[in-house]
C-alpha positions in Angstrom: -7.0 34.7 -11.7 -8.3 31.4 -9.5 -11.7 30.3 -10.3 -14.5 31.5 -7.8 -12.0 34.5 -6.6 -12.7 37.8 -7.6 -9.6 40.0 -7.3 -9.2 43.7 -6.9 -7.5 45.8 -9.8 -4.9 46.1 -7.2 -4.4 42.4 -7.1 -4.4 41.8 -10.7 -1.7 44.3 -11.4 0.4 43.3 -9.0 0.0 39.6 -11.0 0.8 41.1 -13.8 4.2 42.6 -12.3 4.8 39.4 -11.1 3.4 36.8 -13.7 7.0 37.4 -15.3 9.6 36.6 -13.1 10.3 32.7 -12.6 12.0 30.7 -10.5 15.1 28.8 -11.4 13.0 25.8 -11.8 10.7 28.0 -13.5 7.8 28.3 -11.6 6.3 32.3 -12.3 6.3 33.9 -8.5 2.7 34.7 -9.2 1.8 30.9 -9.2 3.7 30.5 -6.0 1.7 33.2 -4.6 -1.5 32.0 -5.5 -0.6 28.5 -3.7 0.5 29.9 -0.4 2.0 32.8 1.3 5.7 33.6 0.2 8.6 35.3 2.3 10.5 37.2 -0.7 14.1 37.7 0.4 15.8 39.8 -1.7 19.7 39.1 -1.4 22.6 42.1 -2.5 25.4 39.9 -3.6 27.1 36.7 -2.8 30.7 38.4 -1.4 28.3 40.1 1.2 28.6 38.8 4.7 25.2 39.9 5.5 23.7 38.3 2.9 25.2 34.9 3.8 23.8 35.5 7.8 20.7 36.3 5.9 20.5 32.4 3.9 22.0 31.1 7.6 19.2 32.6 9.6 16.3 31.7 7.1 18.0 28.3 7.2 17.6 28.2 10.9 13.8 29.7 11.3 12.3 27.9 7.8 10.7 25.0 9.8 8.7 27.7 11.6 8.5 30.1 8.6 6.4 26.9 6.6 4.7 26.0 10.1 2.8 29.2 9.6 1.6 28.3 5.7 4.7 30.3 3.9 7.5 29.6 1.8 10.4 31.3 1.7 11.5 32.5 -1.8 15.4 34.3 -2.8 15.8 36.9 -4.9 19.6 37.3 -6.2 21.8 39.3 -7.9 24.1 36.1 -9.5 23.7 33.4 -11.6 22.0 30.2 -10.7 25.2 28.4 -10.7 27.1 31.4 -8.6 23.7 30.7 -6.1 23.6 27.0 -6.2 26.6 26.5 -3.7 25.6 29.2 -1.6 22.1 27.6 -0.8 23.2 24.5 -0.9 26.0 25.4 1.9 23.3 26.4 4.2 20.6 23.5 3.8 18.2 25.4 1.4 18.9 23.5 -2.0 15.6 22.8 -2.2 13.7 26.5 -1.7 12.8 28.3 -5.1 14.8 31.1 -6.3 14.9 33.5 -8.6 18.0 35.0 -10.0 17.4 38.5 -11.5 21.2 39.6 -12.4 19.2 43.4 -14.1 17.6 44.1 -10.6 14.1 44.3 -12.6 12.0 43.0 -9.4 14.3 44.6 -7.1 13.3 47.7 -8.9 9.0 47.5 -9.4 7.2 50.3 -7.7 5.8 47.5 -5.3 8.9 46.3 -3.7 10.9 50.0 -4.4 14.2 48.5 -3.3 17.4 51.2 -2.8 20.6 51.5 -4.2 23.1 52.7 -2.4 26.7 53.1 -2.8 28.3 49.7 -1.5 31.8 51.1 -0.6 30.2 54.3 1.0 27.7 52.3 3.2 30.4 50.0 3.9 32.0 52.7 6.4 28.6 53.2 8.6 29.4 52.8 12.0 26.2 50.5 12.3 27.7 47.9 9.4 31.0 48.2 11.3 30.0 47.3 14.4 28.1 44.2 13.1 31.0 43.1 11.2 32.9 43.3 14.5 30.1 41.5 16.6 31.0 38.4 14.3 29.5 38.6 10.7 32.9 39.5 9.4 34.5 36.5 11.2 31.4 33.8 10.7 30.6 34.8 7.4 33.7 36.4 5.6 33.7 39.2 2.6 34.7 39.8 -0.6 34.7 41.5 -3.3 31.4 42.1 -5.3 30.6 40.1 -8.6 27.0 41.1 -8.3 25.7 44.9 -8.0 27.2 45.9 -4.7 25.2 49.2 -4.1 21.9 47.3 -4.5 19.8 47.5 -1.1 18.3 44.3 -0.2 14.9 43.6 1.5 12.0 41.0 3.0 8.2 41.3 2.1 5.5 38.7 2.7 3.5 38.4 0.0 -0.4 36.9 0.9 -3.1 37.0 -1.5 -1.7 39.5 -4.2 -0.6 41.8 -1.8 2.7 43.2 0.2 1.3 42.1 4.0 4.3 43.4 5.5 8.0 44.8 4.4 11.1 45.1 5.3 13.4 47.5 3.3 16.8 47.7 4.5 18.2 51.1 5.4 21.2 49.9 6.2 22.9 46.6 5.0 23.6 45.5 8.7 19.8 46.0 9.1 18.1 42.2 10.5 15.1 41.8 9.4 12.7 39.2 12.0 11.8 36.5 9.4 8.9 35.3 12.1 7.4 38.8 12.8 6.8 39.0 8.9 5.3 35.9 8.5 3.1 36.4 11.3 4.8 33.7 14.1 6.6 36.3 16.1 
């Protein structure tokens, strides 16, 4: 709890839910919280084309994302060395990231992410026709190291709460990173 702040029971349980999940350079996601407002992007799996136009397009709108007070924070499927190149591809080396290979946060009643399965939602017409409009052919695919069916989503996270979400329906979904945050 910060000193002078008095927090709902709301608040401090959704603390507690996230007091245990760290960072790679092990900072809890509660503290990071507490210090500003966070963009939590919850990635599927490094293989996935959209999730690579995902780091891309955070890459290109983080300037404005911090110009409105927030961070942006990655959740992942992999390991932090499977990660580490990814990021680091796209100019994000430096934003904090939390690699959660079990899903556990994907999965708290507060963030409720999906599962679906990968090869199934991989023949919508919607995921086909984005792969076609150029995520296939800018970003590439492959096969999945990390859990393939999980659904991936955005949520900005402001003073223990969920301010806004976005929970994919379909993995072709694009979230607006700005909108979230408040800047759009």
């Amino acid at each position: 709890m910060l000193s002078g702040t008095l927090w709902s029971a709301e608040q401090e349980e959704f603390a507690n839910a996230l007091r245990e999940f760290h960072t790679e350079t092990d900072r809890s996601l509660i503290d990071l919280v507490d210090e500003s407002p966070v963009l939590l992007i919850f990635l599927r799996h490094f293989s996935c084309a959209f999730c690579a136009q995902t780091i891309d397009r955070v890459s290109q709108v983080r300037e404005q994302i911090e110009a409105k007070g927030a961070r942006p924070v990655f959740v992942h499927l992999g390991s932090p060395e499977r990660a580490k190149p990814y990021f680091d591809y796209y100019h994000l080396s430096d934003v904090e990231r939390i690699s959660n290979p079990e899903a556990s946060l994907y999965q708290l009643p507060i963030f409720a992410l999906g599962r679906k399965n990968y090869l199934l939602h991989s023949l919508h017409p919607a995921v086909l026709l984005a792969w076609f409009k150029g995520a296939l052919f800018k970003y590439g695919i492959g096969i999945p190291k990390e859990d393939g069916d999980q659904m991936p989503g955005v949520f900005f996270l402001k003073e223990r709460k969920v301010v806004r979400a976005f929970r994919h329906r379909s993995i072709a979904d694009e979230p607006d990173f700005l909108k979230l945050v408040g800047a759009g």
